[in-house]
N, C-alpha and C positions, 0 to 999 in steps of 0.2 A: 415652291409656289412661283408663277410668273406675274411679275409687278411691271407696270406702266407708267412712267413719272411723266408727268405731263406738266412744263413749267418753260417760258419765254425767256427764262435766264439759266443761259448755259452751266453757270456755274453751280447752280444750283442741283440742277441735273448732273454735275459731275460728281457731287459732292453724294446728293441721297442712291446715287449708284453705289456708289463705292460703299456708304452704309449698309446697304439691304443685300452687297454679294458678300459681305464680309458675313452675313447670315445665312447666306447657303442661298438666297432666292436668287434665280432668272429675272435679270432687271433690261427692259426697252426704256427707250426715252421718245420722248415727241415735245415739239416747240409750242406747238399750238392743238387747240381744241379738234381743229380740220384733220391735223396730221396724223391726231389720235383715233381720230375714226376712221383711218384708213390703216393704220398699224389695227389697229384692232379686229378690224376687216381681213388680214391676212392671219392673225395670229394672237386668239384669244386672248386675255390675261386672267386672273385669280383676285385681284386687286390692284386699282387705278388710284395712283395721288396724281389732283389736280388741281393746281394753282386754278385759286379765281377770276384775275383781272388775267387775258390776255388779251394779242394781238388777233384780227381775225374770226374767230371763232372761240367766244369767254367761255368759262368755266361752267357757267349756269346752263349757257348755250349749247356744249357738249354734253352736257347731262341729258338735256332734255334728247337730242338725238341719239344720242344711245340707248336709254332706256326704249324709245321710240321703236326702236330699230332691235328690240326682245335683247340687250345687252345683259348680261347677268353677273357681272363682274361686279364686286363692293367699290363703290367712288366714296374714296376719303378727299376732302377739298381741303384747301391750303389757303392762305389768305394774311395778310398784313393786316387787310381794311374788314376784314370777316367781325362785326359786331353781333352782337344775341339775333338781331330781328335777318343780318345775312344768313345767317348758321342756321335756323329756323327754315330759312324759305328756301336754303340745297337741301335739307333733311327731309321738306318737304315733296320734293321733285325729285328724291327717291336715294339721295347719297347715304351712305351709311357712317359718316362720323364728319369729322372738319379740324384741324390745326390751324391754331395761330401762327402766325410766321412773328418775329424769329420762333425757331424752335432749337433744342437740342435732340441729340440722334437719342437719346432712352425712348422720348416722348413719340418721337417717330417710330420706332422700335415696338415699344408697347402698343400703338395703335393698330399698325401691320399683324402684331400677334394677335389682339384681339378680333381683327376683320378673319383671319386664318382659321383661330380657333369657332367662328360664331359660323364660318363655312363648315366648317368640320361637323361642327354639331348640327348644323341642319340635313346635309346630306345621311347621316348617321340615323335622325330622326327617320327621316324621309324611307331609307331601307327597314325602319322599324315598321313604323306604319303597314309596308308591303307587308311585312311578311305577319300581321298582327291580323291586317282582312285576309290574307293566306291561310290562317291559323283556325279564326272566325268561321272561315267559310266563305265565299263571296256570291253575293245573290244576282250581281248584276245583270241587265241583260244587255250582251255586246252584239251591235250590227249598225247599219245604216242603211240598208237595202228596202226599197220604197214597200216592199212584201212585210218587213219584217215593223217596219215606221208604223204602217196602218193597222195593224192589231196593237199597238200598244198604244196608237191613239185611241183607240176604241177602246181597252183595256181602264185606262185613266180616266175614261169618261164614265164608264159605266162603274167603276170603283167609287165613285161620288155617291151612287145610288146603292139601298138595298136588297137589289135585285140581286137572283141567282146567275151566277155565271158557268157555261161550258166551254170548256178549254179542248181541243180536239186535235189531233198529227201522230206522227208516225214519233215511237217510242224513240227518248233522245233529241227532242228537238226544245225539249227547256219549260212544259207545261205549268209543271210547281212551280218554275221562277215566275211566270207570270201569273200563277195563284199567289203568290208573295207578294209581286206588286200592286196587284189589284188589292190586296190588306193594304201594303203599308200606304194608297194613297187614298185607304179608306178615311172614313170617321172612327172608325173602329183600328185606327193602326195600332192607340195604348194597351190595348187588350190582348188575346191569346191569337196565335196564330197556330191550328193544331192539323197535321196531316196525318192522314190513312193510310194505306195502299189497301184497297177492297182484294185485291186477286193475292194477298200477300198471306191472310189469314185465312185459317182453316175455318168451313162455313160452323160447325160447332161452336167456336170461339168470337164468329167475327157480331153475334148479336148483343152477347156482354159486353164488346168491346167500342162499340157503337152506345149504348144505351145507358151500360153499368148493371150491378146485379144488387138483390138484397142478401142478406146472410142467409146459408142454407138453401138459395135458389138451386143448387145444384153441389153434387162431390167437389168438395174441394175450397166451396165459396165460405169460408170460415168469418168472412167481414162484409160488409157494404163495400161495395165500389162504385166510383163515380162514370159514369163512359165517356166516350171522346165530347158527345154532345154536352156533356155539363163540364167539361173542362172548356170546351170554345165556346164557352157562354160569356154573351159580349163583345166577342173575336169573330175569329174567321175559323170554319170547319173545310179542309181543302180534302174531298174524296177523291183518290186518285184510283185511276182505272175501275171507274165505276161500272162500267159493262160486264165486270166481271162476280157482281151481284149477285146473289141467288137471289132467285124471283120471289121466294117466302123472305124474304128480305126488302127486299123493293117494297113491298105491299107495307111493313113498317118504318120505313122510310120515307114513304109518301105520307103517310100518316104524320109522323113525325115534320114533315116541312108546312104541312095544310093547318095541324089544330099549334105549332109554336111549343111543343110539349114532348116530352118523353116518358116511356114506362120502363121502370128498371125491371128487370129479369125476375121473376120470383116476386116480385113487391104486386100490389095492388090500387096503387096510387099514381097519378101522374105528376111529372113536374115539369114545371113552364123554363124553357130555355130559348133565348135570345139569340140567336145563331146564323150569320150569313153563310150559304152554301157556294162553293166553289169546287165543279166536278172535272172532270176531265176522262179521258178515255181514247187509247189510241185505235179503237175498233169503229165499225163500222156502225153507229147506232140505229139508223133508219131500216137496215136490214136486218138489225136484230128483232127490231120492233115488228116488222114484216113476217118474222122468220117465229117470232112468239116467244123469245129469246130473252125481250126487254117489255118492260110494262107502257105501254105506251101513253100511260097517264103522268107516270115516273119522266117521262124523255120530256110530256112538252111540259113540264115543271122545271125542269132542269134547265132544258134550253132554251130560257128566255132571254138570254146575250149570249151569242155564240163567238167563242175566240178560235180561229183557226189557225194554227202554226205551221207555217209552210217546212218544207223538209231543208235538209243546209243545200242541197242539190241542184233548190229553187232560188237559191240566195247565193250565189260564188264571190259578190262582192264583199260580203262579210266575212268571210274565211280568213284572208290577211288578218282582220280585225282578231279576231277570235284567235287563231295563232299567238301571236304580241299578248294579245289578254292570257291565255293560259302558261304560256312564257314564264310572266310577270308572277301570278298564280303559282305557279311550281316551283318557281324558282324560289321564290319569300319561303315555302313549306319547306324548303329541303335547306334553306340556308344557303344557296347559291348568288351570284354577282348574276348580270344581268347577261342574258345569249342575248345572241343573233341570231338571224335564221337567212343562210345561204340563199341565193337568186336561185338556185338548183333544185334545192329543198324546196322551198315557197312553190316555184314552178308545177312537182307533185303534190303537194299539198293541193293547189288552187285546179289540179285535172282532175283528180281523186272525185270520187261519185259520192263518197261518205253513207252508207248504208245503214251507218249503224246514227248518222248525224252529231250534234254538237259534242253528245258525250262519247262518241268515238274519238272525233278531233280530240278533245281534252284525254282521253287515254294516250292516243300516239303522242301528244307531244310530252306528256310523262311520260311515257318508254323513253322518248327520245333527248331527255334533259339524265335521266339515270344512265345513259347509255354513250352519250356526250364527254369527249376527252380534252375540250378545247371550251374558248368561250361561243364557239357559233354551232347551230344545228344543223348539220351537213345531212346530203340524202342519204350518206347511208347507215344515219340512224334511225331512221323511220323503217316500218314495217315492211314486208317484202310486199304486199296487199297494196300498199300507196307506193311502192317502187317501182312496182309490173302490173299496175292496174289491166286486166286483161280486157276487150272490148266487149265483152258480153256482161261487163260489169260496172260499162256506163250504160246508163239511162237512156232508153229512147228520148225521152224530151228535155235529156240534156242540154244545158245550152253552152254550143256548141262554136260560137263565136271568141274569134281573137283577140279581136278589139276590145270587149269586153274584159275577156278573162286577163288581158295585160293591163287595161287600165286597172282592173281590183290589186294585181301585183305592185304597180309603179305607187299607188295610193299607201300599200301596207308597207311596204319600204321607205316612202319618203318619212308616212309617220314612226317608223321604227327611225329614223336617221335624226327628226326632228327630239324626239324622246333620248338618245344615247348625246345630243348633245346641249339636250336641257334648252330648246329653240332656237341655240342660235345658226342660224339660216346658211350665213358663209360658212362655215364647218361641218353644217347638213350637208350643202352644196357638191364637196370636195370630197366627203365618205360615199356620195351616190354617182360620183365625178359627171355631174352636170356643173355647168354656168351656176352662176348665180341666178341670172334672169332668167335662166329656163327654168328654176328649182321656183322661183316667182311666181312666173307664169304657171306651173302646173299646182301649184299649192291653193293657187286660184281657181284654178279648173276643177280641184277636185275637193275644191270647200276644205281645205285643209286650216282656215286664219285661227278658229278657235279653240 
């Protein structure tokens, strides 16, 4: 570990050197509070002892700018005059422990290992955690792009209400994820959150499976079954690729959202279910409706909020984003340390037209974390498809802009640089070999403070 004594008396500093090399740790010194936040500035530590009373720049004084300044280093203070109510109010302002002066070396010893081991176990956490939402599944939805902001403001809005929601875009742009959020920031988040896929089941199966059957409805029905609707009773019913409906289906579906009730298969009775509808469908609804395809009493039930998910093609500044998030994502599942992802790589990544959309990105960058023989993802682990992307497989209304497409680069870089060094900014600085001040300046510019 790298250790920083920070103490106005030389000998002092000669003394807890010599204790903490004779342990194996990298030890700096600084006289005063100022001088430590410039040692610091060049060259992280792991844990800071800091005399209280200095010259200059006190002990209280340096805390407070460092932590200021995203310092992450544990501050053990030191103190002759350090009574309860001093000790209390560094603990306060963020130091992790305090010695009385005199001390002997055990006691200094002992503290050092417990700031070491109390690092140790958080980091360790911290990888658990990753890879425990990795494990889970992660429902998030990652982007900042002003397309992607305005459905999910609308999304949260209409999630207050009991209203049906339609979720609409090109397959692979995340529609269940925001069937997901619209539950969890329902009223209804404690309850069931239960999804379908309509085009998934065979149309034989798919009105037991919707409704439930009674015994002996049919071969094979040897018991009562409950259908998806009495299981998301209370919750949320998320139908997915609803256009893919059979039209003798639609007709009790409609029914089903009009009287609040369902009939089981074979039964003769109906029963009352509490159910908000959440559909989605990557087709074209109005033309099916036109086309006799969709029941058109079905559609405007359905779409009384309409969520539309733009394609990732319409979104390039989220890509960065999304990159780093599937990263993080694959890496925790496979039990891997953290990549990087090359200026080279990122480069195709961010021209890439993405056809297949977000769940493409999150394939390639699994190819490309299983495929990876180092800690970073270089280009020529990614598919030949995002290598040689050919021009007949960008988009006409690609956007086509530099400016753009570099700022989403310099943005998912700083945040990857920001993230591998846990904020602190001079060490961000010097892995993306800018200034400091420029790494300031654009951190500003691109809304990077929180």
């Amino acid at each position: 570990m790298r250790i920083l004594v920070v103490d106005d008396e030389p000998g002092l500093r000669h003394t807890l050197s010599l204790i903490l090399r004779g342990e194996g740790h990298e030890v700096a010194t600084a006289a005063h509070g100022g001088a430590a936040l410039t040692a610091l500035a060049v060259e992280p530590a792991d844990v800071v002892l800091c005399d209280l009373r200095m010259p200059e720049v006190d002990g209280l004084a340096f805390l407070d700018r460092y932590k200021a300044s995203g310092g992450t280093a544990l501050v053990v203070m030191m103190s002759a005059y350090m009574d309860d109510e001093a000790a209390l109010e560094a603990m306060r302002r963020g130091a992790y422990d305090h010695i009385p002066k005199p001390f002997r070396a055990d006691q200094v010893l002992l503290v050092v290992r417990k700031a070491i081991e109390r690092e140790r176990l958080r980091r360790h956490v911290a990888q658990l955690e990753e890879q425990l939402v990795a494990y889970r599944g992660n429902d998030s939805i990652v982007g900042r792009s002003d397309a992607l902001l305005g459905v999910l403001t609308v999304a949260r809005r209409a999630a207050r209400h009991p209203t049906t929601v339609l979720v609409t875009g090109e397959s692979g742009t995340g529609k269940e994820l925001v069937a997901r959020l619209v539950h969890r920031e329902s009223p209804r988040a404690g309850a069931a959150f239960v999804a379908v896929n309509c085009g998934a089941i065979p149309e034989a199966l798919l009105e037991s499976e919707l409704f439930g059957h009674a015994r002996g409805a049919f071969t094979g029905a040897a018991a009562e079954r409950r259908g998806l609707f009495e299981e998301a009773d209370g919750g949320t019913l998320f139908l997915d690729e609803i256009g893919e409906l059979p039209v003798a289906l639609q007709v009790k579906l409609l029914r089903a959202l009009q009287e609040g009730e369902v009939r089981r298969v074979g039964d003769s009775a109906s029963r009352p279910v509490d159910v908000r509808i959440v559909a989605a469908t990557s087709r074209d609804l109005e033309a099916d409706v036109a086309a006799g395809r969709f029941r058109a009493d079905l559609y405007y039930r359905l779409n009384v909020v309409r969520l539309h998910l733009p394609p990732l093609r319409e979104r390039v500044g989220d890509v960065a984003d999304l990159v780093h998030h599937f990263v993080r994502l694959h890496a925790g599942r496979f039990g891997l340390p953290a990549h990087g992802v090359t200026p080279e790589a990122m480069r195709l990544l961010l021209e890439y037209s993405w056809p297949g959309n977000v769940r493409e990105l999150g394939n390639v960058i699994e190819r490309a974390l299983v495929l990876a023989d180092g800690d970073e993802l270089r280009a020529e682990h990614l598919p030949p498809a995002v290598r040689r992307p050919s021009a007949a497989s960008v988009p006409a209304d690609a956007d086509l802009s530099i400016k753009r497409q570099t700022e989403a680069l310099e943005r998912g870089l700083i945040r990857r640089a920001l993230e591998r060094t846990r904020g602190n900014r001079t060490r961000a600085a010097r892995l993306l070999e800018l200034s400091h001040r420029a790494l300031l300046y654009k951190i500003k510019e691109y809304r990077l403070e929180g």
